[in-house]
N, C-alpha and C positions, 0 to 999 in steps of 0.2 A: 386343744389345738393352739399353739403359738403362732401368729399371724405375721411375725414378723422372721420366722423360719421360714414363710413360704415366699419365693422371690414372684412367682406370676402371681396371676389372676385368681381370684374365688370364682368360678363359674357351678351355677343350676342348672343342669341341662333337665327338661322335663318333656317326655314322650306319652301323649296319653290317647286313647283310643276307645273302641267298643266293648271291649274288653278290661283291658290292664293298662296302668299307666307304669313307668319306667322313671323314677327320679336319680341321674347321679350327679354328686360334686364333686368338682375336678380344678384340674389349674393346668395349665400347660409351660412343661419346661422351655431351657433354653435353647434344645433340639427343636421344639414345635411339637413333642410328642406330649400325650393326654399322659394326666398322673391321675387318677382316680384316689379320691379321699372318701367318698361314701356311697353308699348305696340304698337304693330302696323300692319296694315295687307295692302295689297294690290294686283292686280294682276299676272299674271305665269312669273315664272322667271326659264322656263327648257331652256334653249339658245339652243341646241338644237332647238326645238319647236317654242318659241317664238321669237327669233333671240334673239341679241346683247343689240340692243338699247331698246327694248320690258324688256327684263329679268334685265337689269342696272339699268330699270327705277322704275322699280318695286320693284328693292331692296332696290335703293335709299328713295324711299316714304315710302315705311315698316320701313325700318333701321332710316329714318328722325325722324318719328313720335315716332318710340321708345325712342331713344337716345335725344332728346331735353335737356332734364337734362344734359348729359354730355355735348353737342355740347357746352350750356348757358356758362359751368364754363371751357371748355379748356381741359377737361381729358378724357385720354383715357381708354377702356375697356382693362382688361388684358387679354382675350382674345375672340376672336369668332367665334364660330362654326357656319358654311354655313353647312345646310344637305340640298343638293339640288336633286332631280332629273337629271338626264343628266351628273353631274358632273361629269363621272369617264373619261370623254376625256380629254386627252390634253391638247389639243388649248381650250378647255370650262375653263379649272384650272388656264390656264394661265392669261385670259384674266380676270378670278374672285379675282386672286390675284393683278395682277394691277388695278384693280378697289378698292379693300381693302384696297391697301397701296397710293391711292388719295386719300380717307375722313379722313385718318390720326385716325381716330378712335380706330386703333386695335394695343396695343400690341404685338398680338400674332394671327395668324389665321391657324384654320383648316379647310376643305374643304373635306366634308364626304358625301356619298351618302344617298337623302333622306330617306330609310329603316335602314341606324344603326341609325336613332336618334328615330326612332319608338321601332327598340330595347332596346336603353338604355330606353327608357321610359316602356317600357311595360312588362319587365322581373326583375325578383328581382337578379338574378344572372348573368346578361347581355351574355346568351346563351339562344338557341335555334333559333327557325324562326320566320323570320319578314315578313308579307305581307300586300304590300301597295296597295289596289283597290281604284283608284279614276279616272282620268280619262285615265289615265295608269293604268298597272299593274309590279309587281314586285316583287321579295321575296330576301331576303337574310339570310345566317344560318350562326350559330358560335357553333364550340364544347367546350365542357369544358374545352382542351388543347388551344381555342383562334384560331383554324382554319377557314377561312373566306373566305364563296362562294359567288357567284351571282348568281340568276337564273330570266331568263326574264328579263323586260327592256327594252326589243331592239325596240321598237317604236308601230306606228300605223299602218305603212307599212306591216310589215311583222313578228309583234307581240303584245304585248299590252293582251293576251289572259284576257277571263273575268272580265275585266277593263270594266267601263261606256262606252267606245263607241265601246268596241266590242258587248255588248249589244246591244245598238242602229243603231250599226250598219247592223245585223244581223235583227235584229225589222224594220230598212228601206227597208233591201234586201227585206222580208216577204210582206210589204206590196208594193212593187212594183212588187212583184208576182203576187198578191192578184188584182193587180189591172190593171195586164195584161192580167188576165185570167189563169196564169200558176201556181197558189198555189190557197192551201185555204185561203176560206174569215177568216179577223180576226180582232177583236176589234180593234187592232193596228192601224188598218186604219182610223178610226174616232178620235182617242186620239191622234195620229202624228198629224193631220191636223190640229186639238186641239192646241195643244201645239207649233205649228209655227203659228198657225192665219193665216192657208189656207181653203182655198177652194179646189183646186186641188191638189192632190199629187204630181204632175207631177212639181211644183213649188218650193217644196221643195227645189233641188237640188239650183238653181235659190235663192234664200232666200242663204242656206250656203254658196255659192259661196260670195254674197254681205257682210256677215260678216267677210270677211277676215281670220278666225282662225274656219275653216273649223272643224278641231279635235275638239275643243273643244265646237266646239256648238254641234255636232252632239255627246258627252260625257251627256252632259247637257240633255240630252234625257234620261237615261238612267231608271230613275225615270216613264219616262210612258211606259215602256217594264216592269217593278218590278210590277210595278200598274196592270197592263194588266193582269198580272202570278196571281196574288192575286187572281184578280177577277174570275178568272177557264178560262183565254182564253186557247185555246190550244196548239197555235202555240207562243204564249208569254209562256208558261209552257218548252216547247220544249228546247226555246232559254235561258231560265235562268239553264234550268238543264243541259244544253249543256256548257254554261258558267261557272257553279258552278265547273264542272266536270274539267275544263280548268284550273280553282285554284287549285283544288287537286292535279294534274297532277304537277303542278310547284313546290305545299309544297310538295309532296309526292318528286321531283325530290332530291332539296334539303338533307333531312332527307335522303335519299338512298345515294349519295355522301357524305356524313359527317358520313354512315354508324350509323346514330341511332338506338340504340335496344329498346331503354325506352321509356316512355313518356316525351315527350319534352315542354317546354313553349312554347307559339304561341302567338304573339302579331299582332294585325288586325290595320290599318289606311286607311286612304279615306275615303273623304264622300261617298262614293258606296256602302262599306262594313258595314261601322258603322253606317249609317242610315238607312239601310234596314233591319228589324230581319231579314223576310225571309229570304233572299238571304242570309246573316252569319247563320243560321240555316242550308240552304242547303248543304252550304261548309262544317259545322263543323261535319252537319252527313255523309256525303261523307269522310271526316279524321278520324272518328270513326269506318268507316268498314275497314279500311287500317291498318298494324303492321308495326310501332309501331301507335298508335294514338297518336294526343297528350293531353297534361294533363291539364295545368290549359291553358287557353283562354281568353285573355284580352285586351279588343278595345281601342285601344289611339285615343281618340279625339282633343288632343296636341303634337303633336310629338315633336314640337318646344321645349317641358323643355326636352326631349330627348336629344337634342344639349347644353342645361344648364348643363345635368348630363355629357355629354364626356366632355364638356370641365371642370367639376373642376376637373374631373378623371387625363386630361392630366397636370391642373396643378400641382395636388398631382403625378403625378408620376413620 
């Protein structure tokens, strides 16, 4: 890469999550439109969640495979935005920033939580709310005066609401009901066993335990409790409208603290949300019976140029 061929910026845009993180490098022309110079992906980088050495390693191989071009000729990126998941602790900021300034890479670094780079990607006027369903959950809102909440976030313990593994979570409960006698029978039962390659239920548990990253296998499921709902189960119908109901609950929180009266942008990420119509159809008619509703509705499948757009913002401003 010649550096002196490229008229804008080096930008890191970095998307990381409970799952996968998303690294690309980009620069933005004289249109304002993203030029994508690399790319790279690999997996969860919530430290939180994944620990230390799990989330480094993971940014390392994303951020590697992106940045080759620059690594090849010596230069660094003028800046880069981490939208991570987890990040808004501390000791998680600390340790992402000493790990930034070893690869000598950066410039400049920001460290934003994964829902504003959903927002800067998915709102033309970078307000309104952001909600991230994937194997977490989370929202975050900004008024037009630049006021800026959190709502959710706080884990799989004792939140996560409507995210992929409160679904399957709730779809395991169901069917170890089902299969102790104390609930109804349900699809669920056949399609879990399915989709671990059991035979017993009762081994499930057993299976998750051997994966190590308990959360996020049992998120991974989340896709045969949606499947299940499609199909008319009823007890798979119960738990996605229970959960659909747990999104609203969060955007509706939101828009009530930031006191919206209008219709607001709404921008959707995770693969939970955006690959499901149903389930984004259930949320979005659930937000249409609520004031204010909101108005336009727009799935980012990249949040990652999210993180391209804060950071040329922070360099222009």
């Amino acid at each position: 890469m010649n550096r002196d061929a490229i008229n804008g910026p080096l930008i890191i845009g970095v998307d990381g999550g409970g799952t996968k993180t998303d690294v690309t490098l980009a620069t933005i022309d004289e249109a304002g439109e993203i030029v994508v110079l690399g790319e790279g992906q690999s997996g969860p980088s919530n430290m939180r969640l994944a620990g230390r050495e799990q989330t480094l390693n993971s940014l390392g191989e994303a951020v590697g495979q992106a940045t080759e071009p620059l690594r090849k000729n010596g230069i660094k990126a003028d800046i880069g935005v981490l939208a991570l998941a987890g990040s808004d602790f501390s000791d998680v900021r600390q340790q992402l920033t000493q790990w930034t300034d070893e690869t000598g890479l950066f410039k400049r670094i920001e460290i934003v939580n994964d829902a504003d780079a959903v927002l800067a990607a998915g709102t033309d006027g970078r307000w309104g709310v952001a909600l991230v369903v994937g194997t977490g959950s989370i929202a975050i809102g900004v008024d037009k005066k630049g006021r800026f909440i959190t709502r959710g976030g706080w884990g799989h313990w004792y939140g996560d609401k409507g995210s992929g593994y409160d679904l399957a979570c709730r779809a395991l409960a169901a069917v170890s009901e089902a299969e102790d006698g104390m609930g109804p029978e349900t699809t669920l039962t056949v399609k879990m066993r399915e989709h671990f390659q059991l035979e017993n239920p009762r081994l499930i548990i057993q299976k998750l335990y051997a994966t190590g990253n308990v959360r996020a296998h049992i998120a991974r499921a989340a896709p045969v409790v949606l499947d299940a709902a499609a199909g008319g189960d009823i007890v798979a119908v119960r738990i996605v409208e229970a959960c659909a109901g747990e999104l609203c609950r969060l955007v509706t929180a939101v828009t009530c603290d930031l006191e919206f009266s209008d219709a607001y942008p709404l921008a959707l990420a995770g693969g939970v949300i955006c690959k499901s119509d149903s389930y984004r159809a259930r949320l979005e008619a659930g937000l249409r019976s609520i004031n204010p509703a909101p108005g336009q509705v727009q799935t980012v499948p990249k949040p990652v140029l999210g993180a391209i757009r804060i950071g040329h913002k922070l360099l222009n401003s």
